[in-house]
Structure formats: structure tokens, C-alpha cells
mmCIF file of the N, C-alpha and C atoms, coordinates in Angstrom:
data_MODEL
# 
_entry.id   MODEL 
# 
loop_
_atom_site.group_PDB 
_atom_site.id 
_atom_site.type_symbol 
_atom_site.label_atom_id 
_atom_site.label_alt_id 
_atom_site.label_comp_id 
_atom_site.label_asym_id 
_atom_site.label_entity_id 
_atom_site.label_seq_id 
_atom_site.pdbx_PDB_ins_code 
_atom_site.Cartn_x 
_atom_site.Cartn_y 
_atom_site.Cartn_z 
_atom_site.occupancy 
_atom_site.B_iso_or_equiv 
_atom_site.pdbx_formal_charge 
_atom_site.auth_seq_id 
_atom_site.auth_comp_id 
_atom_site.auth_asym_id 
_atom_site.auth_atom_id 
_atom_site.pdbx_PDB_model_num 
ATOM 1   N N  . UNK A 1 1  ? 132.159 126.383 116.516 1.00 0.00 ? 1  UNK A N  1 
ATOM 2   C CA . UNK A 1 1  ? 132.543 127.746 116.240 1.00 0.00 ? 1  UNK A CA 1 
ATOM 3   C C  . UNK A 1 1  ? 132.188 128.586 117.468 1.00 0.00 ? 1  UNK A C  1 
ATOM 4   N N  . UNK A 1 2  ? 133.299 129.367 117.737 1.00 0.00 ? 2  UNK A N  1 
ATOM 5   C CA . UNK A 1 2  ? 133.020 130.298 118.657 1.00 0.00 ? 2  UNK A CA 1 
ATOM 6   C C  . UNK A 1 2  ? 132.060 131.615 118.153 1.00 0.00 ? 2  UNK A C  1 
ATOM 7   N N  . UNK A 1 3  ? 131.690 132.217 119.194 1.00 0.00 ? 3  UNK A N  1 
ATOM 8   C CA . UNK A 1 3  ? 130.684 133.073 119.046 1.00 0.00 ? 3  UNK A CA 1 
ATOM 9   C C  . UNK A 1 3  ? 130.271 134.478 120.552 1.00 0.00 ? 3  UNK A C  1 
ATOM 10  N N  . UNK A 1 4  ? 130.010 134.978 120.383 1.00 0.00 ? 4  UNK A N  1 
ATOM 11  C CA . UNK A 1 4  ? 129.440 136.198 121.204 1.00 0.00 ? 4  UNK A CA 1 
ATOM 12  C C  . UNK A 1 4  ? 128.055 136.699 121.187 1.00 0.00 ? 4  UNK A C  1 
ATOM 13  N N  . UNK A 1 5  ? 126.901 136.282 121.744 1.00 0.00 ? 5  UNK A N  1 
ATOM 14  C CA . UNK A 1 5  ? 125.664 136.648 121.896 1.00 0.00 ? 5  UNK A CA 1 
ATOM 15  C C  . UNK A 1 5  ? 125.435 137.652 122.594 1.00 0.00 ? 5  UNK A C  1 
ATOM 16  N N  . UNK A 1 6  ? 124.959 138.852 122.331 1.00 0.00 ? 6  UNK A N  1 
ATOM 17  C CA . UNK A 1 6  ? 124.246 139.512 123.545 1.00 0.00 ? 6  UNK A CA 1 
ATOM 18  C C  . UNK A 1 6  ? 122.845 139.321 123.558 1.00 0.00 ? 6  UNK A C  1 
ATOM 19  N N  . UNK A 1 7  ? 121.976 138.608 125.284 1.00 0.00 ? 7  UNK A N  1 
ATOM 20  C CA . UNK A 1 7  ? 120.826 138.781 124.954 1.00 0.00 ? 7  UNK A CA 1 
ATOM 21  C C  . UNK A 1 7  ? 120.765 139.215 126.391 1.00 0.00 ? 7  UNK A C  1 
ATOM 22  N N  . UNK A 1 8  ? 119.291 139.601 126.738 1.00 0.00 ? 8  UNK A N  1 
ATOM 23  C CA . UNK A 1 8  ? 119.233 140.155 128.118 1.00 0.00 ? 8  UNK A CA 1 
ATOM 24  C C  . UNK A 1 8  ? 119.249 139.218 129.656 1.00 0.00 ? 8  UNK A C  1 
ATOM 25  N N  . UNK A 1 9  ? 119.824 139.985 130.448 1.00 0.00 ? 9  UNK A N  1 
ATOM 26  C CA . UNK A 1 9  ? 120.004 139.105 131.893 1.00 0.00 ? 9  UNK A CA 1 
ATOM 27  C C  . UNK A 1 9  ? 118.880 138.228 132.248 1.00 0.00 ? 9  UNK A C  1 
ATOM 28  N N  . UNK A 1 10 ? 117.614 138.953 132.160 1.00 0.00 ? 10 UNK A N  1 
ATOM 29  C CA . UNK A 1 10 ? 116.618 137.593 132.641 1.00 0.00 ? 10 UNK A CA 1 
ATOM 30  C C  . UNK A 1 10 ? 116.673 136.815 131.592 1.00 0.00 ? 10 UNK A C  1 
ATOM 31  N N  . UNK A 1 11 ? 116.715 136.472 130.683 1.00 0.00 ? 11 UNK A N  1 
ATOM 32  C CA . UNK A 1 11 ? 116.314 135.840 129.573 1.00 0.00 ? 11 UNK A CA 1 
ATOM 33  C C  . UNK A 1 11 ? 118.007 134.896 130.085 1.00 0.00 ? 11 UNK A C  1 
ATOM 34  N N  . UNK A 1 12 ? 118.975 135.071 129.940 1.00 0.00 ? 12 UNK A N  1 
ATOM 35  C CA . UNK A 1 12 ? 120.198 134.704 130.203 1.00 0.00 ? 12 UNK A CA 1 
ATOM 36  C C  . UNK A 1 12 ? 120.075 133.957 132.134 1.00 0.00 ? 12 UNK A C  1 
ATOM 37  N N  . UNK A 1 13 ? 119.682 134.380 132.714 1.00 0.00 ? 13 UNK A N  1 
ATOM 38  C CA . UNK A 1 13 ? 119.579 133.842 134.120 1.00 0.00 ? 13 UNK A CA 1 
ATOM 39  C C  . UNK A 1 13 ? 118.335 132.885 133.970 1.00 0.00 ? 13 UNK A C  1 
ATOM 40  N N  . UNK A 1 14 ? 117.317 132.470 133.348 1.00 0.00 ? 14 UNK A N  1 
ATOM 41  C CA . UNK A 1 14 ? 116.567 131.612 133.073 1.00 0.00 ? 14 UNK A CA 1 
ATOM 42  C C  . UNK A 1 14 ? 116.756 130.441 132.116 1.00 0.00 ? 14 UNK A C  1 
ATOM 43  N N  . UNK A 1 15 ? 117.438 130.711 131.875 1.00 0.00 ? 15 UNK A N  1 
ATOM 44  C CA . UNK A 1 15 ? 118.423 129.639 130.548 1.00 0.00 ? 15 UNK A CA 1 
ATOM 45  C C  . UNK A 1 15 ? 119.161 129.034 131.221 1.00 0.00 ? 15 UNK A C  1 
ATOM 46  N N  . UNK A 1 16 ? 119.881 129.669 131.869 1.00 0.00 ? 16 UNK A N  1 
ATOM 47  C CA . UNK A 1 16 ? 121.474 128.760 133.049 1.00 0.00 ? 16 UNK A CA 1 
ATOM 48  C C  . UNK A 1 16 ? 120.401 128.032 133.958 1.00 0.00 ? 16 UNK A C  1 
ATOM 49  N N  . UNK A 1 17 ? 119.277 128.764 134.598 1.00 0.00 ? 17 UNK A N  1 
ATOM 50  C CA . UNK A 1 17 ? 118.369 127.640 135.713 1.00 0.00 ? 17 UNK A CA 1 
ATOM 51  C C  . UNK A 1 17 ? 118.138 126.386 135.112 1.00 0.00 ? 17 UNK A C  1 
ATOM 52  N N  . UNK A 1 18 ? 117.581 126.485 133.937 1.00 0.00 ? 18 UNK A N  1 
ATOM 53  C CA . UNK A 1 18 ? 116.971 125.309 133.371 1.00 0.00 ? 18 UNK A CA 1 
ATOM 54  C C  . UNK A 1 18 ? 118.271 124.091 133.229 1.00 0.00 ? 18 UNK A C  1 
ATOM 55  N N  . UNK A 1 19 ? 119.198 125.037 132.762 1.00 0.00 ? 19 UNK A N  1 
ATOM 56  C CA . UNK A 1 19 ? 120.263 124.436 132.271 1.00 0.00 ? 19 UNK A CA 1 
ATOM 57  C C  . UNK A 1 19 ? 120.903 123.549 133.390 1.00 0.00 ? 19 UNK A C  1 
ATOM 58  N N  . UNK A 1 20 ? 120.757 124.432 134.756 1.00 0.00 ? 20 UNK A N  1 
ATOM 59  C CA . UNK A 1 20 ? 121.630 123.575 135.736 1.00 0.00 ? 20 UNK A CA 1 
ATOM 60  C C  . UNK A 1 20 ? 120.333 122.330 135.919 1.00 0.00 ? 20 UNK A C  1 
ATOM 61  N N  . UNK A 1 21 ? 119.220 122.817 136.184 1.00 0.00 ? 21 UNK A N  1 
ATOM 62  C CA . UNK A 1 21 ? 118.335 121.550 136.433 1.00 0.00 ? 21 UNK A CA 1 
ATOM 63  C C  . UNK A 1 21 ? 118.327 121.086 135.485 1.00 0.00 ? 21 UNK A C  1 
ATOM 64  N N  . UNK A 1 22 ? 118.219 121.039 134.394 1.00 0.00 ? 22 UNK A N  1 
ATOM 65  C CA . UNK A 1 22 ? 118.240 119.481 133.309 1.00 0.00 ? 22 UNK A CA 1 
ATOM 66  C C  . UNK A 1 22 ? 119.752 118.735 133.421 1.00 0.00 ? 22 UNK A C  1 
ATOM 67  N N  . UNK A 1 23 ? 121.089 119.048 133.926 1.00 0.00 ? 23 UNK A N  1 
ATOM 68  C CA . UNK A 1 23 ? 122.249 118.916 134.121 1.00 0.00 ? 23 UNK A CA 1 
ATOM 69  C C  . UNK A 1 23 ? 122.466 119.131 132.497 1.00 0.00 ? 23 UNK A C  1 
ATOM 70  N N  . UNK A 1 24 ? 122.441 119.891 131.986 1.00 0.00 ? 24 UNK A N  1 
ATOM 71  C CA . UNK A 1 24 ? 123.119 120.695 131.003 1.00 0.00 ? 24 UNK A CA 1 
ATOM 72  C C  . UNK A 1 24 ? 123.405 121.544 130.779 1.00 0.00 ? 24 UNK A C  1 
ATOM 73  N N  . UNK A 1 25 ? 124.529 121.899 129.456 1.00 0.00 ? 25 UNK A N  1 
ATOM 74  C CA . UNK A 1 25 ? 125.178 123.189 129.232 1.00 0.00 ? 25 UNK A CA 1 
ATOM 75  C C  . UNK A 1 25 ? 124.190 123.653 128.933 1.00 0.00 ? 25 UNK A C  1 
ATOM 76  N N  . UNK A 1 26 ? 125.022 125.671 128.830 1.00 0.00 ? 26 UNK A N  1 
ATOM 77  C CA . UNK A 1 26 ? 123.787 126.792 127.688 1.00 0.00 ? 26 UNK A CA 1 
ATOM 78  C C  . UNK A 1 26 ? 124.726 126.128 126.536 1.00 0.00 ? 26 UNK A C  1 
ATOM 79  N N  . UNK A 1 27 ? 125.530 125.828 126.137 1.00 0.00 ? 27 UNK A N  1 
ATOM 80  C CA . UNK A 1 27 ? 125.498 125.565 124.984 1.00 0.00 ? 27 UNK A CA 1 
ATOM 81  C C  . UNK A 1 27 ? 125.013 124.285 124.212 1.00 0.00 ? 27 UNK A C  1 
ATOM 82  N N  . UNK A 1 28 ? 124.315 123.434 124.826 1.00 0.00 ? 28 UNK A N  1 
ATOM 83  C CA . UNK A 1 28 ? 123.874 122.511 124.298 1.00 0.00 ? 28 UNK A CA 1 
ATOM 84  C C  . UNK A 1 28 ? 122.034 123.310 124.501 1.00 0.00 ? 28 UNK A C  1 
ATOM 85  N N  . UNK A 1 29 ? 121.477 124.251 125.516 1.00 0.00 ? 29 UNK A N  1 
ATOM 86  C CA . UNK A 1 29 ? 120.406 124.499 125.298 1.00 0.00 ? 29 UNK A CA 1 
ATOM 87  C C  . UNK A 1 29 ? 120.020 125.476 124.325 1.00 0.00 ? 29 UNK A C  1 
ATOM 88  N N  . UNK A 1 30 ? 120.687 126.424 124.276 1.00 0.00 ? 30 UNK A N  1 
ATOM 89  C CA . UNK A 1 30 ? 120.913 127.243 123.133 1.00 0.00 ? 30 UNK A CA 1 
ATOM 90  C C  . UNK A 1 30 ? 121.205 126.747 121.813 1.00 0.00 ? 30 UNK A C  1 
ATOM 91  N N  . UNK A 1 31 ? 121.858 125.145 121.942 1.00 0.00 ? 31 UNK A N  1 
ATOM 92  C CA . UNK A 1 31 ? 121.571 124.540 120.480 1.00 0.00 ? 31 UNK A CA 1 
ATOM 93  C C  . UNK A 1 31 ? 120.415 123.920 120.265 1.00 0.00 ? 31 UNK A C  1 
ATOM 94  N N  . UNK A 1 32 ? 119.666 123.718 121.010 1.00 0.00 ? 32 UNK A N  1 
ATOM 95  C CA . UNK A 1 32 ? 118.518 122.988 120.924 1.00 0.00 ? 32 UNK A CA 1 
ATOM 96  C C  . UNK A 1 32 ? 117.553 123.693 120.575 1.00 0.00 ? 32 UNK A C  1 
ATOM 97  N N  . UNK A 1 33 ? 117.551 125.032 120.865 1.00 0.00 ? 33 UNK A N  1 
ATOM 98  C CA . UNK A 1 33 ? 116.366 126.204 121.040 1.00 0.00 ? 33 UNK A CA 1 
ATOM 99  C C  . UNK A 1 33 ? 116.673 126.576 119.453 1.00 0.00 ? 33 UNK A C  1 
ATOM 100 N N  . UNK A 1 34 ? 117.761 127.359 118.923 1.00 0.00 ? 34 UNK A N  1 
ATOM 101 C CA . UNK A 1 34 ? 117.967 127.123 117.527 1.00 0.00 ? 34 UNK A CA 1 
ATOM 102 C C  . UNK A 1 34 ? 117.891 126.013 116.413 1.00 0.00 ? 34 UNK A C  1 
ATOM 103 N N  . UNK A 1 35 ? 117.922 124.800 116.831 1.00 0.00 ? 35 UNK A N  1 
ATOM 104 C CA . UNK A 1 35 ? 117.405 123.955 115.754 1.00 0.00 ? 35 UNK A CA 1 
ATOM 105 C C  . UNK A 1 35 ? 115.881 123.682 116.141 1.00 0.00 ? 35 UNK A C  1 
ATOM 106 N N  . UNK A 1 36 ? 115.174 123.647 116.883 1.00 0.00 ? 36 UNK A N  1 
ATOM 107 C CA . UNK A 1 36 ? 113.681 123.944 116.926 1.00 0.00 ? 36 UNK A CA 1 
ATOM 108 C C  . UNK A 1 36 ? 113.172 125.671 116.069 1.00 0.00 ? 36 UNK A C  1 
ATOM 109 N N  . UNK A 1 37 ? 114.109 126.086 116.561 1.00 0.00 ? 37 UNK A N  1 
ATOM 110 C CA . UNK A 1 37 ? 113.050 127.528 115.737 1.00 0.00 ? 37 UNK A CA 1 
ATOM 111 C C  . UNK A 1 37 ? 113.654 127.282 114.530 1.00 0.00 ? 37 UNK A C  1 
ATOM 112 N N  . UNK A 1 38 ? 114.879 127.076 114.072 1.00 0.00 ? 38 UNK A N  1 
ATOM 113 C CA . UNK A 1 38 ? 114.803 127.077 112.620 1.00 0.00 ? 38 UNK A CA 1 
ATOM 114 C C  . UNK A 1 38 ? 113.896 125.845 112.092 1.00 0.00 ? 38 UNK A C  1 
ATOM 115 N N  . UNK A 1 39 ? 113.384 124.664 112.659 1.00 0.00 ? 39 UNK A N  1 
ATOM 116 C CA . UNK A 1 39 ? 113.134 123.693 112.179 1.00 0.00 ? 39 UNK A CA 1 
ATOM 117 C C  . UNK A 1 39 ? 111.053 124.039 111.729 1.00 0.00 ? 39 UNK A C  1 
ATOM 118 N N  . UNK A 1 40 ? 110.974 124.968 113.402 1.00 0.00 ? 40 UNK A N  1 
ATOM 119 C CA . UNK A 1 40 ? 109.918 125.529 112.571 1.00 0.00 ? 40 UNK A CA 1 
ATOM 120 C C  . UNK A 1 40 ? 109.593 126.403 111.163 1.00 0.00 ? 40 UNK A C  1 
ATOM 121 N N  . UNK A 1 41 ? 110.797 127.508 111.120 1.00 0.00 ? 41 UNK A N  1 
ATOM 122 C CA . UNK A 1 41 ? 110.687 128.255 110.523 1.00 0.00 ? 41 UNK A CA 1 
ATOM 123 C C  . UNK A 1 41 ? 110.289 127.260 109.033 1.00 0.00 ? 41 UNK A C  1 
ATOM 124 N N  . UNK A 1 42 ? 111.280 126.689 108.754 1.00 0.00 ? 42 UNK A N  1 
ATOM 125 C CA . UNK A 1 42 ? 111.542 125.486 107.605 1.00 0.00 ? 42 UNK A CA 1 
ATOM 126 C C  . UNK A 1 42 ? 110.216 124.985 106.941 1.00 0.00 ? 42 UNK A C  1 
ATOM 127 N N  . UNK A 1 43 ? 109.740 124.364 108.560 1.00 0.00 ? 43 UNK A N  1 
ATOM 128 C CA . UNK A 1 43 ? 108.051 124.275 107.974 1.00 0.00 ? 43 UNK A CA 1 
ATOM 129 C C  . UNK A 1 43 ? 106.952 125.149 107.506 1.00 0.00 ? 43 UNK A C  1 
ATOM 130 N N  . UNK A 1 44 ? 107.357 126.153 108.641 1.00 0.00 ? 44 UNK A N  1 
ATOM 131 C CA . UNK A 1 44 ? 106.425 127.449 108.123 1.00 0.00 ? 44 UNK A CA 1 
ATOM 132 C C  . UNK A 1 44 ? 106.634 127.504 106.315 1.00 0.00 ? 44 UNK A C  1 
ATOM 133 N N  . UNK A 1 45 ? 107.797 127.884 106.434 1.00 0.00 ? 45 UNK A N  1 
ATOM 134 C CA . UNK A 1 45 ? 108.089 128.213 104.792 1.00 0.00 ? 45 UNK A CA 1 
ATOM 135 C C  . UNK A 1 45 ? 107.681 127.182 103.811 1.00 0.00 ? 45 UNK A C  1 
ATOM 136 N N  . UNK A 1 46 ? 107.896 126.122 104.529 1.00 0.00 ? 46 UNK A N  1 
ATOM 137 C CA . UNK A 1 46 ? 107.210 124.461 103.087 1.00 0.00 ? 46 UNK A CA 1 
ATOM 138 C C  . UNK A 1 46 ? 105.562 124.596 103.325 1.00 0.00 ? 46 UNK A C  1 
ATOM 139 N N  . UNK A 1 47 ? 104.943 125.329 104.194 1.00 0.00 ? 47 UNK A N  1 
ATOM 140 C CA . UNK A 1 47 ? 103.643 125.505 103.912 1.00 0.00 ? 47 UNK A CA 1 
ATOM 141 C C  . UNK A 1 47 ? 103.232 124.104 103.932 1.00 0.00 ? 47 UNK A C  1 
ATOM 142 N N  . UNK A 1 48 ? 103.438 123.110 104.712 1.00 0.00 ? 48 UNK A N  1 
ATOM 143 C CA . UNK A 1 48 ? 102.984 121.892 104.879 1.00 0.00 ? 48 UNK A CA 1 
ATOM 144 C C  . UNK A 1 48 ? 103.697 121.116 106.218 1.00 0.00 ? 48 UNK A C  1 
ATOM 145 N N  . UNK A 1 49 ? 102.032 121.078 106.787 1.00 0.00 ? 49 UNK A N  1 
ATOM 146 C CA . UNK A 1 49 ? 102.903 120.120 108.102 1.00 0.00 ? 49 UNK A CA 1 
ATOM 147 C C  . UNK A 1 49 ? 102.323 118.580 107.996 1.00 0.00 ? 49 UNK A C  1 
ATOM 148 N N  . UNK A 1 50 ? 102.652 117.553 108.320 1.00 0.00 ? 50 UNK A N  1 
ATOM 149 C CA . UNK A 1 50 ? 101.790 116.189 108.065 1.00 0.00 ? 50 UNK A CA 1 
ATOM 150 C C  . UNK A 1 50 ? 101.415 116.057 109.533 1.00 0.00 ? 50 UNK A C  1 
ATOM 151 N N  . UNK A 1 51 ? 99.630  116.074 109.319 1.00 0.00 ? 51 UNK A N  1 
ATOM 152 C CA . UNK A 1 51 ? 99.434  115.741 111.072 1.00 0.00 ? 51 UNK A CA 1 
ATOM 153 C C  . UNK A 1 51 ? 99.258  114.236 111.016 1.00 0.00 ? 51 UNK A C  1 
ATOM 154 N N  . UNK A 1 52 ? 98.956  114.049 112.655 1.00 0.00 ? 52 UNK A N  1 
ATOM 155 C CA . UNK A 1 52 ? 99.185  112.989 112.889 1.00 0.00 ? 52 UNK A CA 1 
ATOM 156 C C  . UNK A 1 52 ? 97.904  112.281 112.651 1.00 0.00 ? 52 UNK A C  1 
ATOM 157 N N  . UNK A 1 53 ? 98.275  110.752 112.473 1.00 0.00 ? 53 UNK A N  1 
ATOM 158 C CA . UNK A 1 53 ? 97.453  110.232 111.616 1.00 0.00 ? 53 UNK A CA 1 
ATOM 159 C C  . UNK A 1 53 ? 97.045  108.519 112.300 1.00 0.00 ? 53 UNK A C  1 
ATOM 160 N N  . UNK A 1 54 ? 97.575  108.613 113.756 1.00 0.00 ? 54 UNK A N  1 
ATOM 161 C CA . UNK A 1 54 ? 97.959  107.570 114.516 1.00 0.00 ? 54 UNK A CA 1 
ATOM 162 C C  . UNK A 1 54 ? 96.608  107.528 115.102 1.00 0.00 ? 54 UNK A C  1 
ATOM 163 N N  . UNK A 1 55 ? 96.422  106.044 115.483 1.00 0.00 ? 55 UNK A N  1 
ATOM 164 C CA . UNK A 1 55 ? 95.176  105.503 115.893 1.00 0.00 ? 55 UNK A CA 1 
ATOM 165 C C  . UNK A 1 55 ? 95.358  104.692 117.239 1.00 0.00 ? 55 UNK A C  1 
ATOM 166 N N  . UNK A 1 56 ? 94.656  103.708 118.325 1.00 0.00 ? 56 UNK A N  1 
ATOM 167 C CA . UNK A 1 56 ? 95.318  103.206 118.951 1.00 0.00 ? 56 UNK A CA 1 
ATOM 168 C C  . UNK A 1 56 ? 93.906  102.065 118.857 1.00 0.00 ? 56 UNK A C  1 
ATOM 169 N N  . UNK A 1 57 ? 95.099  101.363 118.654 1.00 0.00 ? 57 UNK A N  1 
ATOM 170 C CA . UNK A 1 57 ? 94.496  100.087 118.072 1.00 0.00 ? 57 UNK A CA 1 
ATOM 171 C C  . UNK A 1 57 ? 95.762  98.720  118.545 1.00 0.00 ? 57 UNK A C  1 
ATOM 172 N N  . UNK A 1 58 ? 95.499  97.642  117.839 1.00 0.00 ? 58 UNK A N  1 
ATOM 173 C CA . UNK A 1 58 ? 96.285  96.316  118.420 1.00 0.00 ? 58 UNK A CA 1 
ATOM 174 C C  . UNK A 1 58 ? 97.252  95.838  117.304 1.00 0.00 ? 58 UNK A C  1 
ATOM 175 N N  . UNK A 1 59 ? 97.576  96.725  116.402 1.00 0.00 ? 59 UNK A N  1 
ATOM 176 C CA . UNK A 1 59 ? 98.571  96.581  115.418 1.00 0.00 ? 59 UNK A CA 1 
ATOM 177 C C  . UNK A 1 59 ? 98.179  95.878  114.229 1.00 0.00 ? 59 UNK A C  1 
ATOM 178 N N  . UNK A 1 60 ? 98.810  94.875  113.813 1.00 0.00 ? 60 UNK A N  1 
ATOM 179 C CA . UNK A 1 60 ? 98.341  94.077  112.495 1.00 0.00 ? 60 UNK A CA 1 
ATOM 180 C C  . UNK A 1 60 ? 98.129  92.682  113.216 1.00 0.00 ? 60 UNK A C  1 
ATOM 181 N N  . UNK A 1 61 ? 96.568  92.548  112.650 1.00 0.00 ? 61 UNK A N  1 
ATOM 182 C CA . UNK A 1 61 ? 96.495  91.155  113.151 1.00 0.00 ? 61 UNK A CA 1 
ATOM 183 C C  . UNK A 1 61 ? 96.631  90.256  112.405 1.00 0.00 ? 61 UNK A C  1 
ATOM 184 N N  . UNK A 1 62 ? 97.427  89.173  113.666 1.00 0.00 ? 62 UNK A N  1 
ATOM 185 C CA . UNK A 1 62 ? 97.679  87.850  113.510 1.00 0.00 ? 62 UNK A CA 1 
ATOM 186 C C  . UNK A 1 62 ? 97.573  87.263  112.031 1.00 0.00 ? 62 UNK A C  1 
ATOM 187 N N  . UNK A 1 63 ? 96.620  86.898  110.979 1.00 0.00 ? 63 UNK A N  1 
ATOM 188 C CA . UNK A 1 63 ? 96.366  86.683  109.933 1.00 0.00 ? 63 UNK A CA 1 
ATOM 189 C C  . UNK A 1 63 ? 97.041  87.048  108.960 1.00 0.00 ? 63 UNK A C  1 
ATOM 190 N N  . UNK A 1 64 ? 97.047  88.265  109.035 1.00 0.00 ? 64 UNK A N  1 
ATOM 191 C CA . UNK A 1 64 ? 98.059  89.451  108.589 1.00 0.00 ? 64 UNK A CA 1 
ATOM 192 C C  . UNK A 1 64 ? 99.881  89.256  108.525 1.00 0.00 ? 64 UNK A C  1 
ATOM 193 N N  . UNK A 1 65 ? 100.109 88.867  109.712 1.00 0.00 ? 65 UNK A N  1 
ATOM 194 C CA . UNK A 1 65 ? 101.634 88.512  109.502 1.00 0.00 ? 65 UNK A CA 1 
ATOM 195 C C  . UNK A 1 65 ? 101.937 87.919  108.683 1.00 0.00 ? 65 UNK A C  1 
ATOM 196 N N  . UNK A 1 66 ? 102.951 88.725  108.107 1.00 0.00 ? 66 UNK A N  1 
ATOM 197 C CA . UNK A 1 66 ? 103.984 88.183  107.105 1.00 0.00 ? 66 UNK A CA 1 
ATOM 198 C C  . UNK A 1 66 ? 103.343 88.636  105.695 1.00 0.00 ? 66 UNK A C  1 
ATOM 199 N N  . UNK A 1 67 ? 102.062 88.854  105.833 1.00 0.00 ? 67 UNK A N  1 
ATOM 200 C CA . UNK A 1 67 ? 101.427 89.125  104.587 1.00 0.00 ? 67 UNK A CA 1 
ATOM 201 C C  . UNK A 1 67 ? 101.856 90.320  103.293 1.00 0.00 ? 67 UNK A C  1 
ATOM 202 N N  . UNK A 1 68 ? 101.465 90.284  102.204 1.00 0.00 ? 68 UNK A N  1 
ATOM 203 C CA . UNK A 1 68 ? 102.077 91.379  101.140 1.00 0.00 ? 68 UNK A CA 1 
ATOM 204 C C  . UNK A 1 68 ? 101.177 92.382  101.110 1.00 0.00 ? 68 UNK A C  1 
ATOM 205 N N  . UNK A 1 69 ? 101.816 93.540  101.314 1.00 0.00 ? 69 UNK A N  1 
ATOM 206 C CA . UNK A 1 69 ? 100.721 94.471  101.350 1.00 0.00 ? 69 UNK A CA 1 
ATOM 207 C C  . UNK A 1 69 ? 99.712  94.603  99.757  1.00 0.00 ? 69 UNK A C  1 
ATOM 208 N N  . UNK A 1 70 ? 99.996  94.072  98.779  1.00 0.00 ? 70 UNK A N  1 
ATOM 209 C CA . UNK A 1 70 ? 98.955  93.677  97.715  1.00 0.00 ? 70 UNK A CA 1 
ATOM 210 C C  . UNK A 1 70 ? 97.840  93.039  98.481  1.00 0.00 ? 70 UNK A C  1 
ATOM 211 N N  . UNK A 1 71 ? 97.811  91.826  99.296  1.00 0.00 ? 71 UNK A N  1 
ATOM 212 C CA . UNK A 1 71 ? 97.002  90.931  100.254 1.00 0.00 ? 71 UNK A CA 1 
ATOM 213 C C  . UNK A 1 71 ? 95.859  91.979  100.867 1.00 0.00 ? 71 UNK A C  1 
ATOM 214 N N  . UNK A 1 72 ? 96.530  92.344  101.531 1.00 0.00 ? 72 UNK A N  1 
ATOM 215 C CA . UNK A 1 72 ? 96.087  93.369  102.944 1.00 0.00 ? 72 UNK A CA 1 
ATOM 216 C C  . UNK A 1 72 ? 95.038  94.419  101.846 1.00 0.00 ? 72 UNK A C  1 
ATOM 217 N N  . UNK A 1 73 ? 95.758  95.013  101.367 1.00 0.00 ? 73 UNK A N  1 
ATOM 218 C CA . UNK A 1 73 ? 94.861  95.955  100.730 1.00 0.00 ? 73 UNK A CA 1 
ATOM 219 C C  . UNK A 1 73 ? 93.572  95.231  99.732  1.00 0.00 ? 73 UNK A C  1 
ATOM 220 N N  . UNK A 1 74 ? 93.756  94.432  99.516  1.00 0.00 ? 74 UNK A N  1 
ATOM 221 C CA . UNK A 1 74 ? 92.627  93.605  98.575  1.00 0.00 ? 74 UNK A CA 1 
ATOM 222 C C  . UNK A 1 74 ? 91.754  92.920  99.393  1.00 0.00 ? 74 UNK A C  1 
ATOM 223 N N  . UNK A 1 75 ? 91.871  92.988  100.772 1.00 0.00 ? 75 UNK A N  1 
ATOM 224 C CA . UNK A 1 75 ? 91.291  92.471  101.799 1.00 0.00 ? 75 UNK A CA 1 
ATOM 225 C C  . UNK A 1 75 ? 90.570  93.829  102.560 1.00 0.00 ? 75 UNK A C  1 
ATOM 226 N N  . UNK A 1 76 ? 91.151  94.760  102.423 1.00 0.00 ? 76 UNK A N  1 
ATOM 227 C CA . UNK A 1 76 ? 90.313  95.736  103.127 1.00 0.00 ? 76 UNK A CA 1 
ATOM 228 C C  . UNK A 1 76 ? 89.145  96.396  102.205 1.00 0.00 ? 76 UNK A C  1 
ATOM 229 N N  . UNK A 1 77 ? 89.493  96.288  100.770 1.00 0.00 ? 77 UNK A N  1 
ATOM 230 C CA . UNK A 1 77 ? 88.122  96.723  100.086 1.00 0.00 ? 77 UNK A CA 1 
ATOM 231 C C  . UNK A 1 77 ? 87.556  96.027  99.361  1.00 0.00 ? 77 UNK A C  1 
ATOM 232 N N  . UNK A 1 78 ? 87.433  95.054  99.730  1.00 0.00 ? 78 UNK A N  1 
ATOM 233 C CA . UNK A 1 78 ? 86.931  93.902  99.502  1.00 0.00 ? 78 UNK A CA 1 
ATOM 234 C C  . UNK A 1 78 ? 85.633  93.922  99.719  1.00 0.00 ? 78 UNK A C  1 
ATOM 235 N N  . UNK A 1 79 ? 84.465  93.721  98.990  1.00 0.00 ? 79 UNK A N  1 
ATOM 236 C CA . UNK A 1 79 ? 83.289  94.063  98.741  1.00 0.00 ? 79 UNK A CA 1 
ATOM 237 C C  . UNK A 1 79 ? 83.014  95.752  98.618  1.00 0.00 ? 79 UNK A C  1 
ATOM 238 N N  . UNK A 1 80 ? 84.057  96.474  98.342  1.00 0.00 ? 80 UNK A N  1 
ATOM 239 C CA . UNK A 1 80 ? 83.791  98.229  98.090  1.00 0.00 ? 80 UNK A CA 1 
ATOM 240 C C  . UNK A 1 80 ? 83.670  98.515  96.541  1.00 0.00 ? 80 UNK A C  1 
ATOM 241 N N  . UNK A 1 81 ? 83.216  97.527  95.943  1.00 0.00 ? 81 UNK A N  1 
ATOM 242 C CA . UNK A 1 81 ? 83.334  97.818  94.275  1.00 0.00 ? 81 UNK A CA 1 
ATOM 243 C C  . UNK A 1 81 ? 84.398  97.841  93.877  1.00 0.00 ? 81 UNK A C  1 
ATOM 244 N N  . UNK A 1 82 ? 84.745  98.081  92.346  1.00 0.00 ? 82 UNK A N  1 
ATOM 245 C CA . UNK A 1 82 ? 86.004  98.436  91.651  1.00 0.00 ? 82 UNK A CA 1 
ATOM 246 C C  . UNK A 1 82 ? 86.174  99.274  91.180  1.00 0.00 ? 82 UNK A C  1 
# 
């Protein structure tokens, strides 16, 4: 869909810089900049963000492959009571 923005010259001459150095359009950066702020907004409004929860570690070991996660989990609390 076509469209008509007015926003101001610096703000507009700093957009085309970026734009020529990343070798992209304003209209692909200007789509990008709108689905990030709405994507925040979205979250703002769900009042829930999931942080990250990543560790760095060596993945699932060896033993482990192929295993059912019923296995795995009965193996990790394993001596933690019932």
C-alpha cells in the first residue's frame, strides 16, 4: 500500500544513510522500525516478557541420547524425595 509520511529532514536524511550503508531501501527500513515498535508495544501491553533462560553448557549428554524425557527427568531428581 501506498502511503505519504511526513517526518522531519534529519530524522529522514539519517534513515536514507543507514539505508544506503546497509544496501537497503527506506522502505524496507521503515518496515522494520514499525514491526519492532509495534512488536514492543504488543509486549508492553501482554505485561509479560519471557527472559532468557539459556545457560552455556555441552548440551545433552551422551547417555541421554535418544532418551524419553519421562527418563531424564526421573534422573535429575533422583534422590530429591517425592
Amino acid at each position: 500500500m501506498k502511503t505519504t509520511v511526513e517526518i522531519s529532514d534529519s530524522l529522514f536524511e539519517s534513515a536514507k544513510k543507514v539505508a544506503q550503508r546497509e544496501g537497503t531501501s527506506m522502505r524496507a527500513l521503515i518496515e522494520e522500525g514499525l514491526r519492532r515498535l509495534l512488536g514492543e508495544r504488543r509486549a508492553r501491553r501482554n505485561g509479560f516478557k519471557l527472559r532468557s533462560a539459556t545457560f552455556r553448557g555441552e548440551g545433552l549428554q551422551p547417555e541421554y541420547e535418544g532418551a524419553q524425557w519421562t527418563d531424564i527427568r526421573r534422573r535429575a531428581y533422583e534422590g530429591h524425595g517425592e
